[in-house]
C-alpha positions, 0 to 999 in steps of 0.5 A: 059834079053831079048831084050826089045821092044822098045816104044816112049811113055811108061806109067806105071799105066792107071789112069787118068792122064796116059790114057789120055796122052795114047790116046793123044800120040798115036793119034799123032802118037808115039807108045805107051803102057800102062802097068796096073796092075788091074784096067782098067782106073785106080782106079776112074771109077772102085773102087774111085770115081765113084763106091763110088758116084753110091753107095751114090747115092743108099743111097740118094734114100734110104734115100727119099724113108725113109722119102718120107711121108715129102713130101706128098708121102705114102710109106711102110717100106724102105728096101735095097737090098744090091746086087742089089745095088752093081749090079748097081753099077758093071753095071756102072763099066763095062760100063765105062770099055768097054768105057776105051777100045773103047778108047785103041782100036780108039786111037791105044794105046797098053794096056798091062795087067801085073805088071811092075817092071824097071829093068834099067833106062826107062826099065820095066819088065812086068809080064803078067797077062795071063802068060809070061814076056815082057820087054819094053823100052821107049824113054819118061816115064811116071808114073801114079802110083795111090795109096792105102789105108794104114792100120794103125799099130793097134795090131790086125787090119791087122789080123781083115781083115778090109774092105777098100773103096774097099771092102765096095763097094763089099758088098751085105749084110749090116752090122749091125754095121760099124765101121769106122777107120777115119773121114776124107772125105772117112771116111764120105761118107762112113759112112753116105752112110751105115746108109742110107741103115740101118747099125748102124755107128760109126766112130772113129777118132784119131784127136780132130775133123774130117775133119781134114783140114777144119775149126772147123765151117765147121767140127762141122757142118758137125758132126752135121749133120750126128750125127743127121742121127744117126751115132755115133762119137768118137773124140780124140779116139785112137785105142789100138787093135782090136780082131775078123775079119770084117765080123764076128765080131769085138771087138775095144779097144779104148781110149777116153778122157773119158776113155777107152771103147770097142766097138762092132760091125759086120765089120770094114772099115779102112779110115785112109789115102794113102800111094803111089803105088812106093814101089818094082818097081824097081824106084831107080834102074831107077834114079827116087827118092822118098821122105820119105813118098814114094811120087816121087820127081818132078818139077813143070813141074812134071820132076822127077829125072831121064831124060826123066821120068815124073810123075802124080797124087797121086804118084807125091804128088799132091792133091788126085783128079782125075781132078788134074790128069787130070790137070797134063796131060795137064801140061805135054803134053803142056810142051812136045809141047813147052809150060811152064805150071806148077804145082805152083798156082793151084786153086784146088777145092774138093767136099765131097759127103756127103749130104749135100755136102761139097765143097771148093775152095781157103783157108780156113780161118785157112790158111788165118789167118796162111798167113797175113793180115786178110780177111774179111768174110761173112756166110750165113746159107743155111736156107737163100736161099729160093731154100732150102724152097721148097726141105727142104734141109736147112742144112749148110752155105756158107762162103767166104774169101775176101781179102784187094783188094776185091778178092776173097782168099776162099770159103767153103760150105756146102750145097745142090749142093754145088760142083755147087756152088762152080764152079761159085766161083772158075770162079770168082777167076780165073777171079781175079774178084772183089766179088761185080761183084758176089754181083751184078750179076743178078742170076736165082730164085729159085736157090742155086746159087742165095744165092751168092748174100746175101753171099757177101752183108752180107760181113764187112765194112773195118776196118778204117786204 
């Protein structure tokens, strides 16, 4: 092996969590690379969740252009022009790519392009990928791994060639029936994304709902949405094997609760879950352990086994969100400079770019039930926010958890701006402020925001003790 050179900061994988602490370190002054693989700035501004949202943005439109006469604007039949869509959408990617390398370029972090494979403890092989091998050695390492999409054991779906987030987001023609594996968050997005531009849609889920990890109320009335948008739901459905390739040509074999029953359809896209980017590199012989499912083992303080290794984002175990990543390099360069940050407690928010949107911060009512004593809920149907009388976006409901000090345990909506919402929410909490400071706030009209006050007034009495 040739003598490696040597790094004090070196860090696999240029994600978000990985970039950033790129350019922290090397603006303080420690040398530092970056070994990436493929994906310049890692998987959210060139094929997650950027490219997936400038794409659901193009539906949106499709979808107003569609029904613009509610609004009192005369148009002609709607049409998308799949490239042209994709075009903006590269457009987009490539902009945020020279922005990544500005970044490299003023902060002096070295970004190495090639795959790395430890060949010793805080050593990596890097196969480049114009040619020729460099082997680096860092004092600290940092793993910023990403994750892809798994496909699952089906007779046949590997051979079909099935689309991912991926590939449906490199299309510039429109399927005439998508079949969707999955109805999780990826799954929905995707689905509604492409029967807004004009395919047909079914979506295939093997659990007995979609949205698996939200409550029955939130997941039967984001069914109805999208069903009434006209994509097709098969619920408990297992899936027995597939015959043809997507692209050409389709055929499912799938057991309902019904029975069995064969669907065709023109394309298929796999939204059925991640699996963590950890297999064949090296990491046992590197001393940093994973667990039975691939994740790496790490502290609270996101230490794996191996000294002076630590690791971020999706590969670590943490929840799959680009602003998770972020928050786990703020953990580790706090930590590095004396601080005791930690993992433990997080307040995570999300946001489902269906339309209308889904957003949740805090438990779900499910988890509250499954934790102790019960909360108090209060919902409100989106129809009672009078910002949703002007734009016709009455679709959907609030719903907060409050618990036996008046705080605030959880809050879910689904909703026009809902992400939004959910921000003034999640503010409140980590405030640990009583909701009738929410209740009584003074909030602008017409807002969407606005419906918080009605929210938490619809709020039970306590049960008598």
């Amino acid at each position: 092996m040739a003598q490696p050179e040597r790094f004090q900061i070196l860090i696999l994988g240029s994600g978000q969590g990985g970039k950033l602490l790129a350019w922290h370190m090397a603006q303080s002054g420690r040398r530092t690379a970056v070994v990436e693989r493929r994906w310049i700035g890692g998987s959210c501004p060139n094929i997650a969740c950027m490219p997936s949202k400038n794409e659901i943005w193009s539906a949106k439109v499709a979808h107003l252009a569609e029904h613009a006469g509610q609004f009192g604007t005369m148009a002609g039949p709607v049409k998308t022009d799949m490239a042209a869509v994709r075009q903006r959408k590269r457009d987009m990617v490539n902009r945020e790519i020279e922005l990544h390398l500005q970044n490299y370029k003023a902060t002096g972090a070295e970004l190495i392009m090639g795959s790395g494979r430890f060949v010793a403890p805080k050593t990596l092989e890097v196969h480049l990928n114009d040619g020729g091998t460099r082997v680096l050695a860092g004092d600290q390492v940092f793993l910023n791994l990403g994750s892809h999409a798994a496909i699952p054991g089906v007779p046949g779906l590997e051979a079909a060639r099935p689309l991912t987030h991926i590939e449906a987001l490199e299309l510039d023609c429109l399927p005439p029936h998508l079949i969707v594996l999955g109805g999780g968050y990826v799954g929905l997005e995707m689905a509604q994304a492409y029967r807004r531009f004009g395919s047909r849609v079914t979506v295939i889920e093997a659990g007995g709902r979609i949205m698996a990890r939200e409550d029955p109320d939130v997941a039967d009335e984001m069914q109805r949405i999208l069903s009434d948008e006209g994509i097709r739901f098969l619920i408990a459905a297992e899936t027995l094997s597939v015959a043809g390739q997507s692209g050409k040509g389709v055929s499912l074999t799938v057991r309902t609760p019904s029975g069995e029953q064969r669907i065709e359809g023109s394309d298929i896209l796999v939204a059925a879950g991640r699996i963590p980017n950890t297999a064949g590199i090296g990491l046992e012989g590197a001393g940093v352990e994973v667990d039975d499912r691939g994740y790496i083992r790490v502290s609270e303080r996101l230490e794996t086994s191996a000294p002076n290794v630590w690791a971020m984002g999706e590969c670590a175990g943490s929840p799959q969100f680009t602003h998770v990543s972020v928050d786990d390099f703020r953990i580790i360069r706090d930590n590095l400079a004396g601080g005791k940050r930690s993992t433990r407690d997080r307040l995570v928010p999300y946001c489902v770019f269906t339309d209308p949107p889904l957003a949740r911060v805090g438990l779900s009512e499910g988890e509250a039930q499954r934790q102790g004593p019960a909360a108090r809920i209060a919902r409100l149907p989106m129809s009672s926010v009078l910002r949703t009388h002007t734009t016709d976006e009455t679709l959907g409901f609030m719903k907060v958890l409050i618990g036996s000090d008046d705080r605030i345990l959880g809050f879910t909506m689904i909703g026009s701006e809902a992400g939004e919402v959910m921000a003034a929410v999640q503010m409140a909490m980590l405030a640990n402020l009583p909701y009738p400071k929410l209740r009584d706030a003074v909030i602008a009209h017409l807002t969407i925001a606005e419906g918080l006050g009605p929210l938490f007034s619809n709020l039970p009495a306590r049960s008598a003790q």
